[in-house]
BALOBA-1460 file (C-alpha; in Angstrom, 3 decimals):
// residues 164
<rec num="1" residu="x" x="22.757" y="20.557" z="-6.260"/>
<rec num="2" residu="x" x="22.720" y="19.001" z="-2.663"/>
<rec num="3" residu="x" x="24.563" y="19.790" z="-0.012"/>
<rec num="4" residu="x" x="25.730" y="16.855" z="0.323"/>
<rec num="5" residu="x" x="27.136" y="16.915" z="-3.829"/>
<rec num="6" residu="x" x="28.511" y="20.090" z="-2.875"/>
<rec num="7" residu="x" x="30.872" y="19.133" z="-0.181"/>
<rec num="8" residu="x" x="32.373" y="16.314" z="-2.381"/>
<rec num="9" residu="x" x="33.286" y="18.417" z="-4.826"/>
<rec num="10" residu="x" x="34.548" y="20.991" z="-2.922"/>
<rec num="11" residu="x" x="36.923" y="19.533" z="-0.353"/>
<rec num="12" residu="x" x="37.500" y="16.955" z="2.201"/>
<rec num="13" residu="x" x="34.096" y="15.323" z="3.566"/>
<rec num="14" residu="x" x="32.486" y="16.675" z="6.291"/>
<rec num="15" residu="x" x="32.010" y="14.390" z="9.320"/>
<rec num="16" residu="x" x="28.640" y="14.609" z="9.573"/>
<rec num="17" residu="x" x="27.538" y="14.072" z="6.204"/>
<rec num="18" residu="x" x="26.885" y="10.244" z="4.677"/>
<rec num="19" residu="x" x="29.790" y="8.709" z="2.864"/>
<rec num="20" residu="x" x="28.140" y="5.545" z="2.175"/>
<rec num="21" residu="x" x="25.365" y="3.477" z="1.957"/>
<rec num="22" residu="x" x="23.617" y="0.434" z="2.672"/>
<rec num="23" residu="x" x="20.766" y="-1.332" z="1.225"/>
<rec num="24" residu="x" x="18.311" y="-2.687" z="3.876"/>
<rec num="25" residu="x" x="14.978" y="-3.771" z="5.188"/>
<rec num="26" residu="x" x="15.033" y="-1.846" z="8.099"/>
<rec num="27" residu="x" x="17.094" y="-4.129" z="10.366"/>
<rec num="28" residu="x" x="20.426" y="-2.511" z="9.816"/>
<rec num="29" residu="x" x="21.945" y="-0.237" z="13.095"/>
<rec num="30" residu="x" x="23.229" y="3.077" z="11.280"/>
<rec num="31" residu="x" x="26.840" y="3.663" z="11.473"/>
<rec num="32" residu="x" x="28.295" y="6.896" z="10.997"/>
<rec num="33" residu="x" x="28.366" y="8.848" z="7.982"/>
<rec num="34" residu="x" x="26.021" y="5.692" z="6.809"/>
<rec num="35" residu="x" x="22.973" y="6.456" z="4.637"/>
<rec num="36" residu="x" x="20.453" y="3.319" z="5.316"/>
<rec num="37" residu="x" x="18.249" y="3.090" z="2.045"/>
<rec num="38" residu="x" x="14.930" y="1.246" z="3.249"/>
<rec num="39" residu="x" x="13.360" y="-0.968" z="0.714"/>
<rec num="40" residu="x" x="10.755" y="-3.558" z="0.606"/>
<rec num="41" residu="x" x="9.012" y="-5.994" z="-1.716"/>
<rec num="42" residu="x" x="9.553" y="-4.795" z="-5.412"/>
<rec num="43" residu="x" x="12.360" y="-1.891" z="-4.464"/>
<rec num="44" residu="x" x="15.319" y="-2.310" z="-5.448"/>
<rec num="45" residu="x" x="18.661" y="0.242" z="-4.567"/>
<rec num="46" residu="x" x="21.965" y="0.697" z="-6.647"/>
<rec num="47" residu="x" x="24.826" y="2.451" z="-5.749"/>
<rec num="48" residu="x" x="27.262" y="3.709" z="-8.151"/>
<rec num="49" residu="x" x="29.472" y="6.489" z="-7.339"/>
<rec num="50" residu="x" x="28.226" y="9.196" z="-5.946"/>
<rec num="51" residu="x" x="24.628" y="7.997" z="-7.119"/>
<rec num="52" residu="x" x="22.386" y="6.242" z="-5.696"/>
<rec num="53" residu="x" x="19.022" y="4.875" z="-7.483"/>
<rec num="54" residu="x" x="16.011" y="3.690" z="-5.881"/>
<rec num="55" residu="x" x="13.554" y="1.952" z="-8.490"/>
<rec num="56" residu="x" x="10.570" y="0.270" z="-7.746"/>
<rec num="57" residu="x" x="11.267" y="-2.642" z="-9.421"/>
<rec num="58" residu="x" x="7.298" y="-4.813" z="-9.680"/>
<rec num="59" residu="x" x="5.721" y="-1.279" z="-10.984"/>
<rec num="60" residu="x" x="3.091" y="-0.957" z="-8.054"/>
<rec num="61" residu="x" x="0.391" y="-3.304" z="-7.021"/>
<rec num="62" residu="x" x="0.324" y="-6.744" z="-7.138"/>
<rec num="63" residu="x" x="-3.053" y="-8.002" z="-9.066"/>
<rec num="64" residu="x" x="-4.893" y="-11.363" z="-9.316"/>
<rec num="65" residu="x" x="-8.382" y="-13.001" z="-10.630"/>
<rec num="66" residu="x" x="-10.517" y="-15.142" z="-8.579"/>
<rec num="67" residu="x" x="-13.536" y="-16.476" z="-8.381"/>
<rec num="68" residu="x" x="-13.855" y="-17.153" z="-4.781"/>
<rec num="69" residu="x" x="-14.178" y="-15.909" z="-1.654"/>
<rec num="70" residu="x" x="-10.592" y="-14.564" z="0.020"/>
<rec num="71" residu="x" x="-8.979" y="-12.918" z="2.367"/>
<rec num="72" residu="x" x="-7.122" y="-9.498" z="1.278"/>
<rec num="73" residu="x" x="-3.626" y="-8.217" z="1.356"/>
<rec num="74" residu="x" x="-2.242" y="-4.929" z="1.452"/>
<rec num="75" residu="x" x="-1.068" y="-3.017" z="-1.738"/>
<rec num="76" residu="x" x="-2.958" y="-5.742" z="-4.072"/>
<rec num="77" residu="x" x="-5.628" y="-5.641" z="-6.199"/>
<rec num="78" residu="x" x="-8.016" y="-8.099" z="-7.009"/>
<rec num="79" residu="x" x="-10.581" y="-8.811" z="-10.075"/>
<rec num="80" residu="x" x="-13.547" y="-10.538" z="-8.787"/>
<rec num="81" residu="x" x="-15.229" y="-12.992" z="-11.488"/>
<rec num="82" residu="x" x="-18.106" y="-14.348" z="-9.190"/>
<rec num="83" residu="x" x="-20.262" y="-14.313" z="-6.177"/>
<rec num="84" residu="x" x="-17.704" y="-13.735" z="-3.123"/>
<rec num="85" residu="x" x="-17.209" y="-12.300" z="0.094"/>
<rec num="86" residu="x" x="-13.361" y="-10.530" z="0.489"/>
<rec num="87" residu="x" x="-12.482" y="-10.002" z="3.734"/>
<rec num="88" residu="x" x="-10.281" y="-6.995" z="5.098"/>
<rec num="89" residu="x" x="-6.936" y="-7.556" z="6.793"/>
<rec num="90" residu="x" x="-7.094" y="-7.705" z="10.893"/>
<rec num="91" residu="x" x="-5.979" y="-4.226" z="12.203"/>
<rec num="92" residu="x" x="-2.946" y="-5.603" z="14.023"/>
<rec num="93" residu="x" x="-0.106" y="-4.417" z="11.833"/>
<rec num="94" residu="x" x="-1.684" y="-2.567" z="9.138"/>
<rec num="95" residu="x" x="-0.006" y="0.908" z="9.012"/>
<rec num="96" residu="x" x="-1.698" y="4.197" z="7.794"/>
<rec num="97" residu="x" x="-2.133" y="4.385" z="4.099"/>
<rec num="98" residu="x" x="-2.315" y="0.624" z="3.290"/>
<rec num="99" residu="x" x="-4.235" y="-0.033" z="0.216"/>
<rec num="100" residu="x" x="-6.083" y="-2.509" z="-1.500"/>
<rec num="101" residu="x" x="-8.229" y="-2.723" z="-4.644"/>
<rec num="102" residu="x" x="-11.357" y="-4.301" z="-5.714"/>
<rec num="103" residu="x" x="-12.688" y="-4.712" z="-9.041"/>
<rec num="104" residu="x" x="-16.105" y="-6.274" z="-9.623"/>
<rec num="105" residu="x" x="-16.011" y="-8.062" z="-12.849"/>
<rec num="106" residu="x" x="-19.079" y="-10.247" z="-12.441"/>
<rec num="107" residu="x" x="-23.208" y="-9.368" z="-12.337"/>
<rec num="108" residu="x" x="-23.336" y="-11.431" z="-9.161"/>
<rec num="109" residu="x" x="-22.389" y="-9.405" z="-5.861"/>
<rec num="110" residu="x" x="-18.825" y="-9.085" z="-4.517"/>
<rec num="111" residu="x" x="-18.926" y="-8.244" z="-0.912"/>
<rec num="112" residu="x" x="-16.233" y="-6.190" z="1.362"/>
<rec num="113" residu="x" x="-16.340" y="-7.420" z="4.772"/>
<rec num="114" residu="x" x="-14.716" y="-5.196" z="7.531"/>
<rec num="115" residu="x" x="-12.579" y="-6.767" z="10.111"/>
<rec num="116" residu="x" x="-13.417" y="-6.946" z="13.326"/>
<rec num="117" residu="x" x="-13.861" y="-3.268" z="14.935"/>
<rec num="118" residu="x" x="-13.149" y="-1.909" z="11.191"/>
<rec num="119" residu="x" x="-15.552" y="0.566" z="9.492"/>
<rec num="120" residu="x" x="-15.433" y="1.218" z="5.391"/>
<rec num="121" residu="x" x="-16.625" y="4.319" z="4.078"/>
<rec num="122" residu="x" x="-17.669" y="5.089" z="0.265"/>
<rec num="123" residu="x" x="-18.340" y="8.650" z="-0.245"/>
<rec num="124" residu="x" x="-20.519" y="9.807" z="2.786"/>
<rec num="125" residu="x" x="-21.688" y="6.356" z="4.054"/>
<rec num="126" residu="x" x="-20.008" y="4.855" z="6.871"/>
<rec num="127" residu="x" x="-20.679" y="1.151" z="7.797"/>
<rec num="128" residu="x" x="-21.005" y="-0.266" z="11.126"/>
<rec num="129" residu="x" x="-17.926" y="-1.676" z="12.979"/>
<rec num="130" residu="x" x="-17.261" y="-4.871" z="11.323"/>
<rec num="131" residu="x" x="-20.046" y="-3.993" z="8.517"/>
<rec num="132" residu="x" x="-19.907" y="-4.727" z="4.757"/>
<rec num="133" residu="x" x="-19.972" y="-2.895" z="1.559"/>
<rec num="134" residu="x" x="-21.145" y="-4.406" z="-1.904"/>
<rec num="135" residu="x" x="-21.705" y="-4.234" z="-5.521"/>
<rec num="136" residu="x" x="-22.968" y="-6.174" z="-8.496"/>
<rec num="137" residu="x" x="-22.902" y="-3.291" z="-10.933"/>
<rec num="138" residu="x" x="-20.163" y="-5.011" z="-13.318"/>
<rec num="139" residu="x" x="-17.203" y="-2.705" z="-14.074"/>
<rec num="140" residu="x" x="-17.374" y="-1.427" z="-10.351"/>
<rec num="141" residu="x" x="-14.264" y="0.009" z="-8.519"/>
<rec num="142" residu="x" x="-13.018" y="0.440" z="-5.625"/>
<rec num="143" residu="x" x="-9.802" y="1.491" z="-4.279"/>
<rec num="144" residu="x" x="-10.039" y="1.327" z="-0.050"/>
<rec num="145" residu="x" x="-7.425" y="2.832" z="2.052"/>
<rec num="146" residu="x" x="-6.790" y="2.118" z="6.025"/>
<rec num="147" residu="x" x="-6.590" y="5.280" z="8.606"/>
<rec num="148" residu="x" x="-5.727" y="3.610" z="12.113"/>
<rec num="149" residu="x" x="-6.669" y="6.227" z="13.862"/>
<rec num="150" residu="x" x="-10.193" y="6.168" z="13.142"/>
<rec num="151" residu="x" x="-9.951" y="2.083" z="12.365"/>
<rec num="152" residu="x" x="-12.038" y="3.040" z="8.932"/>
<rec num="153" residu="x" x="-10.902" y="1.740" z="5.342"/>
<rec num="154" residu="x" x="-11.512" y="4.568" z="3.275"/>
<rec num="155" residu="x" x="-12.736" y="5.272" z="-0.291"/>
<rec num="156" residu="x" x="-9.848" y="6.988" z="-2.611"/>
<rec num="157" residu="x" x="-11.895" y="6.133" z="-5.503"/>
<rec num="158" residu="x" x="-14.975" y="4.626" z="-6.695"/>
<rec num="159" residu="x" x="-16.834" y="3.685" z="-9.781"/>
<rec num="160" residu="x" x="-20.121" y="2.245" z="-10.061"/>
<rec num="161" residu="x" x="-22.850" y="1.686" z="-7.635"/>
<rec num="162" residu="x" x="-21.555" y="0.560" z="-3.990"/>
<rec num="163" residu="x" x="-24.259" y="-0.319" z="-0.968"/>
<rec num="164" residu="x" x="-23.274" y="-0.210" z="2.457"/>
């Protein structure tokens, strides 16, 4: 039981625990005894009681077919169908941990481009800033995720044959 729980049930409220809530996007000023509850796309916060539910309401990543070349955004995945090139967000506001997904679904290649002063790395191999990685191994995966610190776009996971 929290300590928080606790106190309710015990007695008067503390003044330095949270008495209420609000929903937000990260704009809200805190007032006191306020519990902000961040969200985003796809989250979604109830408050009933002494409960409060956070439920991520879309069930993770975004996903879409194409056929032609694109630029990519965070938390998506993406089946490719055809010959094209998908190019990695710019740097400028992408935050550590930022993912996206690629999934070759074609015998012609599908080919990550870095963004300017990016790297991507799949398993040892490291491209050049602003180099590619490809594949035209149908059924191959891969899921990239962005470190700032090092400006790289690294491999979680990987099937199939990837060149860099």
């Amino acid at each position: 039981m929290s300590q928080i729980r606790k106190s309710l049930l015990s007695g008067p409220v503390p003044p330095d625990i949270a008495t209420m809530y609000t929903e937000d996007s990260g704009t809200a000023v805190p007032d006191l005894n306020n519990l902000n509850v961040l969200g985003g796309a796809g989250i979604e916060t109830v408050g009933l009681g002494d409960t409060i539910t956070i439920i991520a309401a879309t069930g993770g990543f975004a996903w879409s077919e194409t056929s032609v070349s694109f630029g990519a955004i965070v938390q998506n995945g993406y089946y490719c169908n055809d010959a094209l090139t998908v190019t990695l967000p710019a740097t400028a506001g992408l935050l550590i941990g930022d993912t996206i997904k690629i999934y070759v679904d074609t015998s012609n290649t599908v080919e990550i481009q870095a963004n300017t002063g990016q790297r991507i790395q799949i398993g040892q191999v490291i491209s050049i800033a602003g180099g590619t990685a490809d594949s035209n191994d149908q059924g191959s995966y891969v899921e990239l995720n962005f470190k700032p610190s090092d400006l790289t776009w690294h491999s979680l996971s990987t099937t199939g044959t990837w060149g860099i």
